[in-house]
C-alpha positions in Angstrom: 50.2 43.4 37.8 53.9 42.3 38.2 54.8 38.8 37.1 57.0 36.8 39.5 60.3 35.8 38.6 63.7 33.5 39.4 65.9 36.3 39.0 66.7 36.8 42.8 67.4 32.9 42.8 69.6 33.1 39.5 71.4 35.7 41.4 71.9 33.9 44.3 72.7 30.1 42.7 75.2 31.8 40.2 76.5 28.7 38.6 75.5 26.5 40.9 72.4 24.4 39.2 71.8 22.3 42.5 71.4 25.3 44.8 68.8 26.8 42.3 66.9 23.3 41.9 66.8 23.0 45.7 65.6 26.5 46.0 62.8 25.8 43.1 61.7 22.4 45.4 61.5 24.2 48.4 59.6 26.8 46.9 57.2 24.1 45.3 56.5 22.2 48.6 56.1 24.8 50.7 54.6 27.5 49.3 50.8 25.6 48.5 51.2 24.2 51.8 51.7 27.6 53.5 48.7 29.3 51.0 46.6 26.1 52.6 47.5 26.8 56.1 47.1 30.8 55.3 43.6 30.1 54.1 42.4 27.5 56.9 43.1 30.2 59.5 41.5 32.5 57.6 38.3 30.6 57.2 38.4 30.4 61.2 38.7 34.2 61.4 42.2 33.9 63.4 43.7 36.9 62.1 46.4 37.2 64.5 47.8 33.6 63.7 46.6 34.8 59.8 49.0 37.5 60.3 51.8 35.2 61.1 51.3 33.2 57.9 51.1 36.5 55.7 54.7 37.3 57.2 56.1 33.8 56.1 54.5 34.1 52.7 55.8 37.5 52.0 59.6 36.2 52.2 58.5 34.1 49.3 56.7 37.4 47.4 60.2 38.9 47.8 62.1 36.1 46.8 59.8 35.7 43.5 60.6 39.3 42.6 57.8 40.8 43.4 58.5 44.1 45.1 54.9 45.8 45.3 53.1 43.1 46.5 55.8 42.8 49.1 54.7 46.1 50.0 50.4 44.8 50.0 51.6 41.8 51.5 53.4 44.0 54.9 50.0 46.3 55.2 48.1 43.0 55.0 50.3 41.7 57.9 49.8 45.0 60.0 46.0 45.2 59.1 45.4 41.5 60.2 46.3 42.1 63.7 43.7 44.4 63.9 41.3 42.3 62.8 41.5 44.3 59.3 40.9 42.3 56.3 40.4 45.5 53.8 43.3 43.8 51.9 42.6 40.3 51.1 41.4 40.3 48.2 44.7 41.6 46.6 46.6 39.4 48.9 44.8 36.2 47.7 45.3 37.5 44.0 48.9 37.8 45.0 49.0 34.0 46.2 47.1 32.7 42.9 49.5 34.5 40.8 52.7 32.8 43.0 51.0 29.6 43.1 50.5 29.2 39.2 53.9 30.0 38.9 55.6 28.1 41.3 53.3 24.9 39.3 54.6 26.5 35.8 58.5 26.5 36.9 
């Protein structure tokens, strides 16, 4: 399985340590908060609203380096609004494996 990385935030921040450290709190505050929300809707079956949340996280995927599981995390999206959830057991692996890094950084 790929293993998130900063590299796309090194890239971005260049020299600049404050941007990067910003970008690493955001990143920490809001990506458990959107895996809570994420998992909330789907406990109430709301796949459509689900679907929304999926889209949000998969910026983060991207931003973390992680290119195929951008490309789970878009099917999952599309899937979702068909009531689909054939996917989301990779896509919850995906958000374990971002979430214990995001704590790790």
């Amino acid at each position: 399985m790929e293993q998130p990385n900063i590299n796309y935030i090194n890239e971005l921040s260049g020299d600049n340590l404050a941007f990067k450290n910003k970008m690493l709190a955001i990143l920490k505050r809001e990506l458990p908060e959107e895996i809570a929300i994420y998992k909330e809707q789907m406990r109430r079956k709301d796949f459509v609203i689900a679907a929304q949340s999926v889209h949000k996280l998969k910026h983060k995927i991207s931003i973390l380096g992680l290119e195929k599981s951008y490309y789970i995390a878009e099917e999952y999206e599309d899937d979702l609004k068909n009531s689909n959830i054939d996917l989301q057991l990779s896509f919850e692996d995906i958000l374990k494996l971002l979430n214990q890094f995001v704590i790790e950084i």
